[in-house]
N, C-alpha and C positions, 0 to 999 in steps of 0.2 A: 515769113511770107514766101511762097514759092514762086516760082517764075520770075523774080522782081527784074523788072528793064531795066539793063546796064546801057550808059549812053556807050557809043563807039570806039573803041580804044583809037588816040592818036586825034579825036577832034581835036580842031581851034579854037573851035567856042562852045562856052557850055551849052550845053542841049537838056531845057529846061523839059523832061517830058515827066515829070512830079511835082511835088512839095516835100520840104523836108518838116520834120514832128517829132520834139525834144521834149522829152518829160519827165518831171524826177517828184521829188517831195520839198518841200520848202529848203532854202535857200542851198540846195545842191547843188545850184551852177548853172541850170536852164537860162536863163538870160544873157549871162555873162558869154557863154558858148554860141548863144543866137547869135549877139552882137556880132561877134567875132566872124561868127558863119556869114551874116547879110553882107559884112564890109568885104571880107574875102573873094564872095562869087557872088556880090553882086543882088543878093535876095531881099525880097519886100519884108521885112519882118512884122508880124505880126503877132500882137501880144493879147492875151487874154484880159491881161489885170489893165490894160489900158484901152477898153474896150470900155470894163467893166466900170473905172472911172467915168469916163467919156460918155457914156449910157445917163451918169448921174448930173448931168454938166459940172464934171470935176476934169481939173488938171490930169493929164495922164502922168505928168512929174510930180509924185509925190514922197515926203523923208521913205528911207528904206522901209522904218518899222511899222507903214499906215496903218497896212491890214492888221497889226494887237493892239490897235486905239480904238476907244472906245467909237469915231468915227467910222474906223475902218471895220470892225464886227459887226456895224450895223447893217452894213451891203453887203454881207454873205449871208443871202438866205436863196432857197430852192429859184424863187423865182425869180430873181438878181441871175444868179449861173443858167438858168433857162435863157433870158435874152442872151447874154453874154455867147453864150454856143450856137443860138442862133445863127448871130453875126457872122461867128466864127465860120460855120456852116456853107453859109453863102457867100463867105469869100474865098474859103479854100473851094466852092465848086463853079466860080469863075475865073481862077489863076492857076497859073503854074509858076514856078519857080519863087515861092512864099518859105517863108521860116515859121514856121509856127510855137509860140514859146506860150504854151497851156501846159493844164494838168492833164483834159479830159481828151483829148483830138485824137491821141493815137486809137484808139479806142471806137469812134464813132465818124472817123472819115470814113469818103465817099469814093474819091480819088486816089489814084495809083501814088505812090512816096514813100520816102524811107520813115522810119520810126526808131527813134533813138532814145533810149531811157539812160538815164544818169545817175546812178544810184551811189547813195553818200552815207553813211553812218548820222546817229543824232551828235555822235561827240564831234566827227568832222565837218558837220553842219554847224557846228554851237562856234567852233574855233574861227571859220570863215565871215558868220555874221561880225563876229568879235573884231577880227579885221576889218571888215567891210564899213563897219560905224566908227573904226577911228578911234572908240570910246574907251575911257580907264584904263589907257595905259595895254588895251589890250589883255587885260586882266578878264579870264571867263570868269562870266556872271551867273550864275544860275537862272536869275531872268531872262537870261538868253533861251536857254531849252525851253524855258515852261513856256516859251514865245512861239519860237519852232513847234513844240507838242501841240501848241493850242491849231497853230495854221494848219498843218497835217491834218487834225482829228478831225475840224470843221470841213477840210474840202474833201476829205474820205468818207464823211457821212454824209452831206448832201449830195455826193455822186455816187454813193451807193444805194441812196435812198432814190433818189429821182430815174436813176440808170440800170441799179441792179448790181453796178462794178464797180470791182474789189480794188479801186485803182492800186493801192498799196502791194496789194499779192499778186495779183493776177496780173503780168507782166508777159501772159504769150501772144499779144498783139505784138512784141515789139522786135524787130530783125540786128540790134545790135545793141547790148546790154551792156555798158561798162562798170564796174567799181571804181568808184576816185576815194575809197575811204581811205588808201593809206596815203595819198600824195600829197595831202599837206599835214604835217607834223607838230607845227608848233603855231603858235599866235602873232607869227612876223609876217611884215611885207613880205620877203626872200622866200619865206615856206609858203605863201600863197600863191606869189608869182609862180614858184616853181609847179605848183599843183595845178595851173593854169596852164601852162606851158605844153605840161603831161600829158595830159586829157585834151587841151587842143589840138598836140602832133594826132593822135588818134582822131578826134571826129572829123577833122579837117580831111582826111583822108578818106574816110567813112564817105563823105560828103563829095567830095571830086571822084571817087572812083563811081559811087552812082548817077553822077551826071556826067562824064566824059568815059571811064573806062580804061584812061590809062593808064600801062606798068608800072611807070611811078607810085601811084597811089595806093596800088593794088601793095606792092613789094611794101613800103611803110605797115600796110596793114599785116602781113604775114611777119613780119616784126614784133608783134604783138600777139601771136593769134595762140600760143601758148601759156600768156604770162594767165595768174590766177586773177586778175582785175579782168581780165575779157572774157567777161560769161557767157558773148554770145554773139557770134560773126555772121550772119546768113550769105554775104556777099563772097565767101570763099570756101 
């Protein structure tokens, strides 16, 4: 994105003048990164899949694995993700300072804001669910991929089908691109946390330099701005 408004280097408070818009593929980290970004500076997060709940009169807390139960395939279809963006829609074009933790937003806002993709391997996707459910010991499952496969292929066809976009490829919406495939290595807390850590020092920074501007943040990022996990900095 050209031009994008840097808040003022040296403000004292953020200067809410976008939204932030985190997008990856199934369990890449988009939420985990939200959380962290809302609690940080303060931002309204808003989530797609608890919209998408919400719509249904369902809990927005639901087990991690909803959406590959037979429950949860039931409410992805075209017209479930049409309400859903809807929403999405009118709330990203009555706020500023929101998180937005979708697939499809970077893509089809309205509003000025960063856009941030988090791109993850299927093997370092399959390793974090494995953590993330606590389950056998941590032992990959092959259930796990064919689970990840199944969530991908459904919401890359309904929003290609409905939108036209490649959300998988077509990745030139987006103003800072990261790879987190190699930061976590094995099936432990320790390699997760750490792979958490990674990827946070980066967006956190991502994230404060577009809303205040200052050296600190900027400097973190030039820290980064050569490694081959950073595909793609627009802010420098």
């Amino acid at each position: 994105m050209k031009n994008m408004k840097i808040g003022k280097s040296g403000d004292s408070k953020l200067n809410y003048h976008g939204n932030v818009f985190i997008s990856g593929l199934t369990a890449s980290g988009k939420t985990t990164h939200s959380y962290i970004l809302a609690g940080t500076y303060g931002l309204t997060y808003v989530s797609g899949s608890q919209i998408h709940l919400m719509n249904n009169g369902m809990s927005p807390i639901q087990v991690r694995k909803f959406w590959v139960t037979d429950e949860g395939k039931r409410l992805l279809t075209e017209n479930q993700i049409e309400d859903v963006d809807k929403e999405l829609l009118r709330i990203e074009k009555n706020n500023t300072g929101c998180i937005f933790d979708t697939w499809i937003m970077p893509w089809i806002k309205s509003s000025d804001g960063i856009s941030i993709y988090i791109m993850s391997s299927l093997e370092s996707r399959t390793i974090k669910a494995a953590v993330s459910r606590r389950e056998n010991d941590f032992i990959i499952d092959e259930s796990y991929k064919n689970e990840i496969r199944y969530k991908d292929r459904i919401s890359i066809n309904l929003h290609k089908k409905y939108y036209g976009i490649d959300i998988e490829n077509d990745l030139s919406v987006f103003d800072v691109i990261i790879d987190i495939s190699e930061f976590i290595k094995t099936p432990t807390f320790e390699s997760s946390q750490s792979s958490i850590e990674k990827a946070n020092s980066i967006i956190i920074a991502v994230v404060g330099y577009y809303f205040t501007g200052k050296k600190s943040y900027r400097m973190e990022l030039e820290k980064h701005a050569n490694e081959k996990y950073m595909l793609r900095n627009i802010l420098l």
